[in-house]
N, C-alpha and C positions, 0 to 999 in steps of 0.2 A: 415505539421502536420495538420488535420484533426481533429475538437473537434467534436464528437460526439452527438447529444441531449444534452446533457449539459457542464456546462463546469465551471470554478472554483465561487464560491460563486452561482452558479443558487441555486435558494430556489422558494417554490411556490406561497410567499408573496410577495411585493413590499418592503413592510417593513423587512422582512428576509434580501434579497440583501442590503438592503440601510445600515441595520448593519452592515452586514459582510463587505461591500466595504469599510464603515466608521473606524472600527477595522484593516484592511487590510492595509490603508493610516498612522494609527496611527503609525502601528509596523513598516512601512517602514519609516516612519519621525525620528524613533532613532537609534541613533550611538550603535555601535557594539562593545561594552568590557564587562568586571565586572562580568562575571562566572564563574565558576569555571576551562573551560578548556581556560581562556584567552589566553596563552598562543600560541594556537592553533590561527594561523593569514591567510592572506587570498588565501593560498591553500585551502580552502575548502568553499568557496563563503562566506568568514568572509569577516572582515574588521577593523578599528580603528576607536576610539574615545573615550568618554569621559564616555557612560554607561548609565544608568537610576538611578535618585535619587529613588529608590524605596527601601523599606526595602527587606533584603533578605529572600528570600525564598527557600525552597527543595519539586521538583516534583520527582516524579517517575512515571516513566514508565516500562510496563510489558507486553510484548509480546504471543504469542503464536508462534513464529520462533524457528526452528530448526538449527542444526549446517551447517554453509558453505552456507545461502542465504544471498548472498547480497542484499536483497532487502533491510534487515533491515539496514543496513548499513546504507543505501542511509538515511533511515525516522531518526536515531542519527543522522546524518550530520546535520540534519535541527532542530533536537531537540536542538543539541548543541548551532547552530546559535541562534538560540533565547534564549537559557538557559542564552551565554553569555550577550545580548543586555539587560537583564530582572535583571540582578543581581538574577540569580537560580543557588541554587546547582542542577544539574542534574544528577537524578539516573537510571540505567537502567538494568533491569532482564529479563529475560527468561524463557519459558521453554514448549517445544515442548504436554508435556503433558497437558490436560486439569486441573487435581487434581494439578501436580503441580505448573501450572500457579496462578490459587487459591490460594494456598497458599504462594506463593510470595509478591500476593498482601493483605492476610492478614497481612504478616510478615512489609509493607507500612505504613498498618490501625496501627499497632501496633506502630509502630517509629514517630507517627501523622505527618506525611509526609503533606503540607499546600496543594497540588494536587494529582492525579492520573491521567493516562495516561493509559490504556487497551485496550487490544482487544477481541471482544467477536467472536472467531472463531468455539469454542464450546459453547456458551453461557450462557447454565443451569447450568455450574460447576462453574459459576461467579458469579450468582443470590444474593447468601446469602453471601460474603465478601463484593459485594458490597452497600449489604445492611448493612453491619457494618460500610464501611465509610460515606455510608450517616445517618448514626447514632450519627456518631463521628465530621460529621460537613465538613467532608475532599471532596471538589469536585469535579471530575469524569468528564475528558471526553473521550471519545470512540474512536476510531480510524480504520480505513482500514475493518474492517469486521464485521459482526453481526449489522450494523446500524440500523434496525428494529426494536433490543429488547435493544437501548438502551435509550431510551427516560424511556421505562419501568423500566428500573432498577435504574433509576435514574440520569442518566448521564447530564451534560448540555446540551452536543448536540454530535452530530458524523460528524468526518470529513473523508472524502473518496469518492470514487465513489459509485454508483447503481450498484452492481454485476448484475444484470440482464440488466438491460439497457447499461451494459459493453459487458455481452455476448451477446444480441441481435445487439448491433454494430460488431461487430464479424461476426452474420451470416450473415449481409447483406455484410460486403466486402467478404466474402467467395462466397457469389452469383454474385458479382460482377466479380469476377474471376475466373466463372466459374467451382467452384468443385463441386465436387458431393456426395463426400461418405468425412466425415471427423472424424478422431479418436480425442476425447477431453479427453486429461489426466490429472486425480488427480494428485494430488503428497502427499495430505496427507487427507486419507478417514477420513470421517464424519466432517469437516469441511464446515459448511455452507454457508459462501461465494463460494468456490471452486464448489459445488453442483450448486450455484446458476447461477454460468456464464456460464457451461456447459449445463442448463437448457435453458438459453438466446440464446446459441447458436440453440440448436434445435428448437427454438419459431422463429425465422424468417428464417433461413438456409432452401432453398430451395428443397436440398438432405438429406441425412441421418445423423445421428451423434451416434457415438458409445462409451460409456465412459470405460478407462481402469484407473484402480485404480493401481498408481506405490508406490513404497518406495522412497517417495523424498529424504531423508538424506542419502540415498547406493546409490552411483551415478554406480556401477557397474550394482546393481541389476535393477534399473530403467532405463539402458540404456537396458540391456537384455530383457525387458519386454516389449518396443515399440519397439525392432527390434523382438523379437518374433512374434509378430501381426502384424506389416510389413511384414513378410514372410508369414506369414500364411492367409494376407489378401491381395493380390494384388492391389487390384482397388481401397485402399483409396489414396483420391489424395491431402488429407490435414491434415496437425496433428496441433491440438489446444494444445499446452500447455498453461498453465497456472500460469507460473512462468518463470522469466528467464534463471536460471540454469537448467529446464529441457529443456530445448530449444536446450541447447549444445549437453547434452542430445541425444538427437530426432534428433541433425545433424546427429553425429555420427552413429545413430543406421541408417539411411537414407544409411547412405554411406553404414554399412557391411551390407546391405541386397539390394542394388542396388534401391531402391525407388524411382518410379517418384515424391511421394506427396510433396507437398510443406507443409515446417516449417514456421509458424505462432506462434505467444505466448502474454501473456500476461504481462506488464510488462519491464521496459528500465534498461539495463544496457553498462556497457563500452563493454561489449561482446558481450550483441544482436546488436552495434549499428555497432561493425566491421563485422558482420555477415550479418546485412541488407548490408552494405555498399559494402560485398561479393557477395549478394545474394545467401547467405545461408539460410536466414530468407526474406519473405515476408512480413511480417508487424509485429509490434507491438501497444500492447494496453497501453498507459502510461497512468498511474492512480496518478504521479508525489509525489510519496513518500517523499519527501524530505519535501514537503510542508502539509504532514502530520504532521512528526514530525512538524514540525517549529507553524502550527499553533495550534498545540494542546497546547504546552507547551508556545507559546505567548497567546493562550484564557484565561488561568488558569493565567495566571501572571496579564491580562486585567481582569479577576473577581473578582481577590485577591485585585488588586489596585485602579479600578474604576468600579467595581461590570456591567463590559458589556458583554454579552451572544452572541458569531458569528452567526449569520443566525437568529438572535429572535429565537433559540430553534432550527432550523429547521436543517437536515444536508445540512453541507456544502460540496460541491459537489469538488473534483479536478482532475475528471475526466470523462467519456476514453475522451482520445485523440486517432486516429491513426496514426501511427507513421512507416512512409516507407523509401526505400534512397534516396527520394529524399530530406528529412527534417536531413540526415546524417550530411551535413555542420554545421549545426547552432546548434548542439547539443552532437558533436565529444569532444570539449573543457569540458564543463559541465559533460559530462560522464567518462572525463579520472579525474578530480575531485574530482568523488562521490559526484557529487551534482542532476543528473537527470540519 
């Protein structure tokens, strides 16, 4: 595996890294019980012990994910892991629409929920709820997309990768192997991160980059839609998804249109990693979701407790990584999981 430009806690301070490293060491020095899914033991990279003397506390978290991506899946695994080490009840919502992701998390503001946990994937439709919990006292941090506007909005900090410095590590292994022409699929238009990697990719990719905007939650419709422009385009010799369920996706349409391009995606699952392992898939971009969740919901529990901010403010970075078969061993375990 391959870390890209950056890699987990880079920040542009000295003093950003030395926080985060120092916060990082903390959450790993305690035992693993006393949340609410205790119960849940160590199938899912939990563990036993004795808990945190900490008063309890209720986060929530509020997505903008759609039905059937296990991405998210992966970033609860990790919320949970920490919900339980922290003594948090952990909450978690949905909701594929921008309007009503908003008002999930006003429905949060309203229950004075002691955290929040968001993503700003549409970002403007977040502005003003989030400006009621920073009203209300409730604090905010950000997660996996939109990290740009959220310092603006208030948030403590954003933990994630640099969607642009993700897709531009993209175009350079694309040039390293030689393609030439590559289709980069949405999977869910006007989402700004999604815009932002496909952008990366054309800002160092040698050859051409073409963007097709799919219905990522119709897996029939979006499998139609990249075997459609496979036949109708021959000579692309690379398809960028963006997710790992379109990846599957993007096999399949490969297959019923006889395609040379190679499948790339963005993104680790227990699927893409039997696919790299097939070479079905050529690489992937892990942006290590798990450790999204985990440390958004251990930062909120570290500010509640002992008032420490990850990165001094800055985001805290947990990715790309590239991610080929020859890194399949060591990450085969963790994936059948739902930990990476």
């Amino acid at each position: 595996m391959r870390t890209s430009r950056t890699a987990l806690c880079t920040s542009r301070t000295a003093r950003g890294l030395t926080a985060c490293l120092a916060a990082i060491a903390l959450a790993a020095g305690c035992s693993s019980s006393g949340g609410k899914d205790d119960e849940d033991k160590s199938g899912d990279g939990g563990g036993s012990g004795t808990g945190v003397n900490t008063p309890r506390l209720k986060i929530a978290m509020v997505t903008h994910s759609g039905e059937g991506d296990t991405f998210w899946d992966i970033v609860r695994s990790g919320a949970k892991q920490a919900a339980r080490k922290d003594n948090v009840e952990f909450l978690y919502a949905n909701d594929k629409e921008a309007k009503g992701q908003a008002e999930l998390v006003q429905s949060f503001v309203d229950k004075k929920v002691d955290g929040l946990v968001v993503t700003l994937a549409k970002p403007e439709a977040m502005r003003s709820v989030l400006a009621n919990a920073e009203a209300a006292g409730i604090p905010v941090v950000t997660i996996n997309s939109g990290g740009e506007f959220s310092a603006k909005f208030g948030a403590l900090s954003h933990i994630g990768q640099d969607e642009s410095v993700a897709g531009e590590a993209v175009g350079d292994e694309l040039d390293e192997r030689g393609r030439k022409k590559a289709l980069c699929v949405i999977h869910e238009q006007g989402n700004v991160s999604l815009e932002q990697r496909c952008a990366g990719v054309k800002k160092t990719f040698g050859g051409s980059v073409e963007n097709l905007n799919v219905e990522g939650t119709n897996a029939p419709a979006a499998q139609s839609s990249i075997s459609a422009k496979l036949q109708a385009t021959k000579d692309i010799d690379a398809v960028v998804t963006l997710g790992a369920p379109i990846a599957a996706y993007s096999v399949k349409a490969k297959e019923d249109t006889d395609s040379k391009a190679e499948i790339d995606t963005f993104d680790l699952n227990a699927e893409v990693v039997k696919r790299l392992k097939a070479k079905e898939v050529g690489f992937a971009v892990d942006q290590q979701p798990y450790l999204q969740g985990y440390l958004s919901v251990d930062e909120l529990w570290l500010y509640k407790t002992n008032a420490n901010v990850l990165g001094g403010g800055k985001p805290v970075l947990t990715g790309p990584a590239i991610v080929t078969g020859k890194d399949v061993p060591k990450l085969e375990k963790y994936t059948a999981r739902g930990t990476r």
